[in-house]
N, C-alpha and C positions, 0 to 999 in steps of 0.2 A: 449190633449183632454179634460182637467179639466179647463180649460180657459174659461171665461165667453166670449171671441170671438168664438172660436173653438165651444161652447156647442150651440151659436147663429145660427152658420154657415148651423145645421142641421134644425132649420127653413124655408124649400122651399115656404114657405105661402111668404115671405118677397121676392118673386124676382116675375117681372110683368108673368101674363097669359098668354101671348107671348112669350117670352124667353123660359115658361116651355113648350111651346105645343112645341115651335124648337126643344128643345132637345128631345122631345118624352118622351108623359106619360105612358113608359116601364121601367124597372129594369134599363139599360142600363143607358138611356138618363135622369132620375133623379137622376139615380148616377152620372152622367158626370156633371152633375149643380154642386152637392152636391160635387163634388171634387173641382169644383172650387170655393165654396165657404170656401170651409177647408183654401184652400192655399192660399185664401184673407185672412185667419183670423191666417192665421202662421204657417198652418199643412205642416212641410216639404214634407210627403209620403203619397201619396193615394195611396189605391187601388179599382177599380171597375173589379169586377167579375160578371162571371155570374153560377149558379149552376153548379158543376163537372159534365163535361160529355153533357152540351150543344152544344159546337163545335168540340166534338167526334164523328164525324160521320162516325162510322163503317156501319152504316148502315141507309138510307134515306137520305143518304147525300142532292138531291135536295130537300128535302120535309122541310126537317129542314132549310137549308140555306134560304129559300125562305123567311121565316119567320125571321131569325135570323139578315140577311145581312141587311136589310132596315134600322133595330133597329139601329146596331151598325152604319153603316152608317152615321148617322141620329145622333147620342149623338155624334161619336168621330168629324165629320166635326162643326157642333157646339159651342165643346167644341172649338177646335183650335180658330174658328175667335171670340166666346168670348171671350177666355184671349187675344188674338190680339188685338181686339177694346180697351180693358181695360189694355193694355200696358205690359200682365204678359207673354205675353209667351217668351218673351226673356229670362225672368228667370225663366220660366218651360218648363221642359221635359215632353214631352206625347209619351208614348209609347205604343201600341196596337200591340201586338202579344200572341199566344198560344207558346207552353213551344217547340215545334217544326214542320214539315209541315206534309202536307196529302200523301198521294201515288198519283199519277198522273192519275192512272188509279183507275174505278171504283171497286171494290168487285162485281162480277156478283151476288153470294149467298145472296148480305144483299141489296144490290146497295149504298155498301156507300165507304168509302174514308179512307183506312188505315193508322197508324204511317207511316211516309219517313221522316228520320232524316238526309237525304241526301243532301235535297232542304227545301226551307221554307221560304217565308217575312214576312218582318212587315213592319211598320209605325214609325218614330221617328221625331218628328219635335220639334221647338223652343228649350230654351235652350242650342243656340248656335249653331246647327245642320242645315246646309244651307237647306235653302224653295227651293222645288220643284226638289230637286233631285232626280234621280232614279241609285241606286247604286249595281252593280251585276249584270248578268244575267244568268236565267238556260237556256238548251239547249230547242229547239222545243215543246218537249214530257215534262218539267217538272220534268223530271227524275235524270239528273244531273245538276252540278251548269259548267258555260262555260266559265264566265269571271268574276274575282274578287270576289274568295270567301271569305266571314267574321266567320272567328269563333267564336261560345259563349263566347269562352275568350279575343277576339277582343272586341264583342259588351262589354262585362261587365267593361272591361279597357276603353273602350271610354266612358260610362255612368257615372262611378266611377269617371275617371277625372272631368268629367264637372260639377258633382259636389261636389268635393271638397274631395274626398276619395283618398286616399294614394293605388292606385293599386299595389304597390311593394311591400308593407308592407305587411311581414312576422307575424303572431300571434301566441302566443305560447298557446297551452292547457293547462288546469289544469295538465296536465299530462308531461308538456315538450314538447309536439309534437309538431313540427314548421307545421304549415297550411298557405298556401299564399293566399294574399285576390281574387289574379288571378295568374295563373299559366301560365308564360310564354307569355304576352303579350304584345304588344303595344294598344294606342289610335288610332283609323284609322283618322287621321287629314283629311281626304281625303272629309268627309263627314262634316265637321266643316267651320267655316263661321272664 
């Protein structure tokens, strides 16, 4: 982050009018440049967020999304066929998910959409991760997962392989305690190019 590339990279003045209006002049879609200008300039890890509790929607769930969904929409399709055109995304990972999914049904009391750590997608492309697949599916309702499910310790041992993490590898604490960097997984090659 102390790199005179890296320090450069948060300069958005420096990319044309047009590119920024694509990715949207939201939190979202200036962050989505600004990551890819990190990782033109050597930053291995982004991260774009948006404040806690944005895509919590215990309650207004449609009120919220309406607004939310274009933004994101809008930076993450962007961001893909920018590093595309500019040859990176083969050697980046983009991933776009919350920490797990919504309930399938509405909350009548708030009208919004509670935890269901049952079901849940996300987005992962380049980086190795074959284009245009859709991998899994829940049942009708959303409710349960029907065909090939992926566990958190799946997705983290496929991420981790690709790049360049020792998913086996054991760590010890200050204390002795052995912790595994993933517990009990494979890489799903299934979703791999």
């Amino acid at each position: 982050m102390s790199s005179p590339q890296a320090r450069s990279a948060f300069d958005l003045s420096k990319e044309p009018e047009s590119l920024r209006e694509k990715y949207g002049y939201t939190l979202t879609g200036q962050g989505a440049l600004l990551a890819r200008r990190l990782v033109e300039a050597g930053v291995r890890f982004v991260l774009i967020s948006k404040p806690f509790g944005t895509f919590d929607t215990h309650s207004s769930n449609f009120q919220t999304l309406r607004g939310e969904l274009p933004e994101l929409d809008s930076a993450a399709g962007t961001l893909y066929e920018d590093l595309d055109q500019r040859g990176m995304l083969d050697s980046t990972i983009v991933l776009v998910t919350g920490e797990f999914g919504r309930s399938p049904k509405i909350n009548t009391a708030n009208a919004g959409r509670d935890h269901w750590p049952k079901v849940f997608s996300l987005a992962v492309g380049g980086g190795g991760f074959q284009r245009g697949l859709v991998y899994g599916e829940s049942d009708a309702t959303g409710d349960e997962v029907k065909d090939k499910p992926v566990t958190p310790e799946t997705l983290a041992a496929t991420l981790f392989d690709q790049v360049g993490v020792d998913y086996r590898k054991v760590i010890q604490t200050p204390i002795g305690r052995p912790i595994r960097v993933v517990n009990e997984a494979e890489p799903l090659r299934a979703v791999l190019t």
